[in-house]
N, C-alpha and C positions, 0 to 999 in steps of 0.2 A: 525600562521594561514595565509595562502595565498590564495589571491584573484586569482581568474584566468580572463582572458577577452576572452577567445575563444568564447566568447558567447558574444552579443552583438546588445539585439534590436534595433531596429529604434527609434528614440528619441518621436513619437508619443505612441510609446509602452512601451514605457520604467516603466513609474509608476506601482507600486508592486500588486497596486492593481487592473491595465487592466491586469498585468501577471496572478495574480489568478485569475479573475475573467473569461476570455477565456480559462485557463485549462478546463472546464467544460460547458459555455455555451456558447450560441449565434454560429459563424459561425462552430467552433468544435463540439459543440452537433448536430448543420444539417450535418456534414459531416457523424459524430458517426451513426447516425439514418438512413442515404443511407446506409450503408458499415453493419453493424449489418443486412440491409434486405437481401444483396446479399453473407454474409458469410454462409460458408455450416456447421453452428457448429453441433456437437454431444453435447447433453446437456448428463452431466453424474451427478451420486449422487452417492457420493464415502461416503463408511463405513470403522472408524476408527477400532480396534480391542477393543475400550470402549463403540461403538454403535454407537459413532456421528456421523453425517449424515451432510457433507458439496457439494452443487453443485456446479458445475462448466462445463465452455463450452472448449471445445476442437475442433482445427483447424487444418487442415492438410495442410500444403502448398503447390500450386500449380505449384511452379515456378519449371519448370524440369530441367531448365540450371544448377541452383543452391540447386535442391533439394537433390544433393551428400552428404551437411551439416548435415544431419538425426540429426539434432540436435535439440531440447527442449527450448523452453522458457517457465519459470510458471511464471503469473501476478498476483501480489495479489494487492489490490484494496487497500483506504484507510476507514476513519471512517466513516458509514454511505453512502462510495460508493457501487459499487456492480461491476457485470465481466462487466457488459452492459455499465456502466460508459461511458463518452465520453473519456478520454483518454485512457480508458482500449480497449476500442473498436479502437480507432485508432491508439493506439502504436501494437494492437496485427496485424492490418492491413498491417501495416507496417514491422513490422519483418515477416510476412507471405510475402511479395511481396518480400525480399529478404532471401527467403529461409528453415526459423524457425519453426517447428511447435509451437503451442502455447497451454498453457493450462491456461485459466483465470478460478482463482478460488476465490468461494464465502467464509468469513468467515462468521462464526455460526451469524444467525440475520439478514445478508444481502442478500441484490437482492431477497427481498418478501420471503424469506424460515424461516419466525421465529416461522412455523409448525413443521420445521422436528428437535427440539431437543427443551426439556423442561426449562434446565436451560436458563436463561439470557446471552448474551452476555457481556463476560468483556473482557480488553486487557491481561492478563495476559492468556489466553489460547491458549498461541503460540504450545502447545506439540500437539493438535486434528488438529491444521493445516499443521504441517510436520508429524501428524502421515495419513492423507489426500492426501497429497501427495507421501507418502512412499505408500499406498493401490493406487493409482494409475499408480505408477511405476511399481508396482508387477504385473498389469495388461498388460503394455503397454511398455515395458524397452526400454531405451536410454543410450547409451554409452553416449553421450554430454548432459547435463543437466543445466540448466542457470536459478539464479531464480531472479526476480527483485519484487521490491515493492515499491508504492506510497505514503507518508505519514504515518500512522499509519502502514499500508502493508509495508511502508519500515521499519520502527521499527522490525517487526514480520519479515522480511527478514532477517535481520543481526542477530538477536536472534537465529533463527533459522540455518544461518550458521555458529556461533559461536558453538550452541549444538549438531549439527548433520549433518554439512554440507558434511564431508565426508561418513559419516554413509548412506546418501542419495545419493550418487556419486557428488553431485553439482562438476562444473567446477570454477563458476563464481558466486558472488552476488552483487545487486546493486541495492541499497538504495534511491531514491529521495525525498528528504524534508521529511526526521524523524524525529518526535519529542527525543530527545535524553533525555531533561531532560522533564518529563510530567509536573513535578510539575509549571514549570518556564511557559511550555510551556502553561497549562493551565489560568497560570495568566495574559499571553502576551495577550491570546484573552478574559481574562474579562477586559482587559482594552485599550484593541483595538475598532476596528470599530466595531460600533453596527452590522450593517452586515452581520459581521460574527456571531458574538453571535447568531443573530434572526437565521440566515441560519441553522448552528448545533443545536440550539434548537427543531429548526423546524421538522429534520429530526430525532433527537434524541426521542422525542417524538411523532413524528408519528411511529417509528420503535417500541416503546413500548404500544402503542396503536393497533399496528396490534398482538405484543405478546399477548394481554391481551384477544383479539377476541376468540386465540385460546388455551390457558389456564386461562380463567377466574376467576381458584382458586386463579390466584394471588392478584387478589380484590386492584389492586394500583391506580386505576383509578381518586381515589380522588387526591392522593398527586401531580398528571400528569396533574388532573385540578389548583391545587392551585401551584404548581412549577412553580416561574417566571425566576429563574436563573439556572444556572449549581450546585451551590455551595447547594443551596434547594435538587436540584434530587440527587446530593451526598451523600448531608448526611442521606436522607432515602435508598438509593438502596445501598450503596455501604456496612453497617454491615452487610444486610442484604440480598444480594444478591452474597455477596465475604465473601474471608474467612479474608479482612482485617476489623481493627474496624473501621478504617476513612478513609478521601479521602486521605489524605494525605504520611499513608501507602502504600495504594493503588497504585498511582500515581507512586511513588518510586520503586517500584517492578517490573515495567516493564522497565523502565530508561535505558540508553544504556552506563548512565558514569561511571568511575573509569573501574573497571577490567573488566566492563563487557562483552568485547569481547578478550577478554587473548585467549581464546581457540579457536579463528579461527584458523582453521586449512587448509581454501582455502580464496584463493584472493575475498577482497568484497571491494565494492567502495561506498563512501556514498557522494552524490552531493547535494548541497543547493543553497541557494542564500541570500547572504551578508542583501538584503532587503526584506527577509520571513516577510511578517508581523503578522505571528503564532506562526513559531515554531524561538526563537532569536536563529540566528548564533553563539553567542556567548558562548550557550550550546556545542557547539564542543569542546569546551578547555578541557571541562570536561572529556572527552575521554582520558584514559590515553591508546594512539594509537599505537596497535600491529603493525610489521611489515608489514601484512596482508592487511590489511586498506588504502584505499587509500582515500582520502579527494579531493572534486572537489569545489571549492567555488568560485562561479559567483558571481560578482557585481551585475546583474539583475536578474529577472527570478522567482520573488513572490513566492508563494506557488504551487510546481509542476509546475508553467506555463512555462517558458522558452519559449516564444512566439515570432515565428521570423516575422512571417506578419499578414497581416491583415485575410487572409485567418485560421489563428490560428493553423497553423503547430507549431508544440512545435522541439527544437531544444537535445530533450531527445528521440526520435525515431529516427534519426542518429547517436548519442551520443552511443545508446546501442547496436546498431549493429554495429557500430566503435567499441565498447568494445568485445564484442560477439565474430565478425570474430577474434579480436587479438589471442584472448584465443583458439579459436577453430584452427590457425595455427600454435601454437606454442604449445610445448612438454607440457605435467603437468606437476608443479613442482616436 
């Protein structure tokens, strides 16, 4: 496993946890929140051919020097994010100012849509997100197509270019801060900073709380008041709400190790950082690593954050338009 140093905050930046924590707020979410009023998005709700109903915003790029690129970026968000996210909002910024159009999409639950489809959200429903994407395609076709994902959205990226990435034209995929193994990955944060825990709980149960507004049948509202941990909400939703018996099934089914990317069939890159304090690095060994695959592992850079200043520019919206152009001037393999 190799470290890489192209990446390299300031030593005031440096700790994992100002890198995760400005992924998402303070001076990044005011920038997120200007740039999200002045984008001109098309909100769309794309139907799978099973009925799911995922939305998501669509960007057209403005830049005419560079708008010859007619090429695609899809962002998929992580757990409990949504498209509006502060990184989703200014990585899409970003690849639109140099050229990209973008398409950020919600998974089933997120960005307040836990109206438009009855079942629960779980991770193992990577097939209604590239089948979301393929109904969008059919609408709107791209020779170039480039799909990235953030966190759990990167899990759901590389799955999905392992099952179908040519089937969907992809050129390119690229993974930031995956959980690879869930199981490992979920014990990292029960025994990490409370912070995080309260953070995900927080959101994890307000997003089941909004489900419950609008299917009431589900009558869970007791075990959402008495649930104090992850390990409690498990073990009631997860027989129950999945077709696994326990969490710990569960967890393992969506996992990214051993063969589980044997069948990429296009180049995906999955980037981390040495001091994640979520998802451990050390779940990459686990990857028994196609050709396909490329490994990017920074010493710094927390969870998604890769934060070069104080202004909370993330050094993963250069990073993937550095990637992007490569691919977009050079032949398909």
């Amino acid at each position: 496993m190799t470290i890489k140093h192209l990446f390299t905050p300031p030593f005031y930046l440096r700790h994992a946890h100002i890198q995760s924590a400005l992924n998402s707020v303070g001076p990044r979410k005011r920038r997120a929140n200007r740039l999200a009023e002045v984008l001109d998005s098309e909100e769309l709700l794309l139907t799978t051919p099973e009925g799911v109903r995922l939305k998501a915003e669509f960007d057209l790029s403005t830049q005419k020097k560079v708008s010859a690129k007619k090429a695609l970026v899809i962002l998929i968000h992580g757990w409990e994010g949504s498209s509006k996210s502060a990184y989703q909002v200014t990585t899409a910024k970003y690849l639109l100012d140099h050229g990209y159009d973008v398409l950020r999409l919600n998974m089933r639950d997120h960005g307040d849509t836990q109206h438009l489809n009855k079942a629960l959200f779980n991770s193992t429903m990577v097939t209604e997100v590239g089948d979301a994407i393929e109904s969008f395609l059919s609408q709107k076709p791209y020779q170039t197509i480039f799909l990235a994902g953030f966190s759990l959205g990167g899990n759901f990226t590389l799955r999905i270019a392992a099952d179908r990435g040519s089937a969907l034209g992809l050129r390119a995929a690229v993974a930031i801060s995956p959980p690879v193994d869930p199981v490992n990955a979920m014990s990292a944060l029960n025994k990490g900073s409370f912070i995080y825990r309260k953070y995900f709980m927080y959101r994890w149960t307000r997003s089941l709380r909004k489900k419950l507004v609008h299917f009431p049948e589900y009558d869970f509202g007791p075990q959402l008041q008495q649930a104090k941990t992850f390990e409690e909400l498990n073990e009631f939703f997860v027989p129950r709400h999945t077709e696994f018996k326990d969490a710990d099934s569960y967890f393992r089914s969506y996992a990214l190790t051993g063969d589980r990317l044997s069948n990429l069939s296009i180049p995906a890159h999955l980037i981390t950082a040495a001091d994640d304090p979520i998802i451990p690095v050390s779940d990459v060994k686990k990857i028994n690593c196609p050709d396909l695959l490329n490994l990017e592992i920074y010493a710094h850079g927390g969870h998604c954050g890769f934060i070069v200043n104080l202004k909370a520019h993330s050094y993963m919206e250069p990073r993937l338009v550095e990637l992007f152009d490569g691919y977009l001037h050079a032949a398909p393999a």
